[in-house]
N, C-alpha and C positions, 0 to 999 in steps of 0.2 A: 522056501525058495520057489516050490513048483507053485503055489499060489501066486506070487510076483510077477511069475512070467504070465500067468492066464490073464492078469490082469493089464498087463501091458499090450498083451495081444488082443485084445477086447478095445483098449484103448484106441490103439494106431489101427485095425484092422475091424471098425463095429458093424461094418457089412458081415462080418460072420455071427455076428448075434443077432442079427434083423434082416432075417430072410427064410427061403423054403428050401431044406434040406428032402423031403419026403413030400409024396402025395397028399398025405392026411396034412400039413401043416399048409393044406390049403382050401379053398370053399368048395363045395360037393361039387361033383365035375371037372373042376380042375387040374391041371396035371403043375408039379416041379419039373421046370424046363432048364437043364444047365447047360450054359458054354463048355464047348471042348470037356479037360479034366477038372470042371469046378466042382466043388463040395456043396456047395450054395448056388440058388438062381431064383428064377420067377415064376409067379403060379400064373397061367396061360390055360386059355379054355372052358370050357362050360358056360354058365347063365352069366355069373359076375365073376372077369378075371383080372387080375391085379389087385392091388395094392388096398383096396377098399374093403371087402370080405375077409382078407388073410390074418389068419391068425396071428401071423409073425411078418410083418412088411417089409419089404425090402428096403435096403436103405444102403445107395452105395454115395461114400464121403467124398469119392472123385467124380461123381456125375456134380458138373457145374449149374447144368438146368435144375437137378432136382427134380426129375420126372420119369426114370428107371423105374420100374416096377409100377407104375401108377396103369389106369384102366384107359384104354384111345379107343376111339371111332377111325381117325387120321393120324398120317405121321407128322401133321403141322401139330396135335394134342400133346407132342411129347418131345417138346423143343428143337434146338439147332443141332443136328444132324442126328435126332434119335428115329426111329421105326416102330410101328406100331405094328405088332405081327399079332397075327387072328388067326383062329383052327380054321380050315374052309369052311365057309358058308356064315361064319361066325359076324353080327354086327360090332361085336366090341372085342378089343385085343390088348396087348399088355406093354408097354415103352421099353424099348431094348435098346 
């Protein structure tokens, strides 16, 4: 039974399987940046931040654009009404 549920929860919720819980589950420099109380979010910061170096990509099934977690220079890089936020001084940042 408890096997049934992980799997369903895996199913309907696979942003919890494909994302940065921890620092280390991201590329050297980078920090896990979560919203509010989330358990999961985006690796932000250092040399290459997002989705491209990460060990574990983010991947959320309700981003329509598809570009959460992905690496920006702009917030035009990360579709219709997403933000590309950057550590200060930073060229590249991560789609939120």
């Amino acid at each position: 039974m408890n096997l049934r549920r992980i799997l369903v929860t895996l199913i309907i919720f696979p942003v919890f399987a494909l994302a940065c819980q921890f620092d280390t589950d991201c590329s050297v420099g980078s920090k896990c940046v979560k919203s509010g109380y989330n358990i999961y979010g985006y690796c932000m910061g250092g040399l290459q931040p997002g989705n491209k170096y990460d060990r574990q990509p983010a991947y959320n099934p309700l981003d329509l654009t598809g570009k959460q977690g992905n690496t920006c220079s702009f917030d035009l890089d990360c579709g219709i009404g997403g933000k590309c936020l950057k550590s200060s001084g930073s060229i590249y940042g991560t789609c939120y």
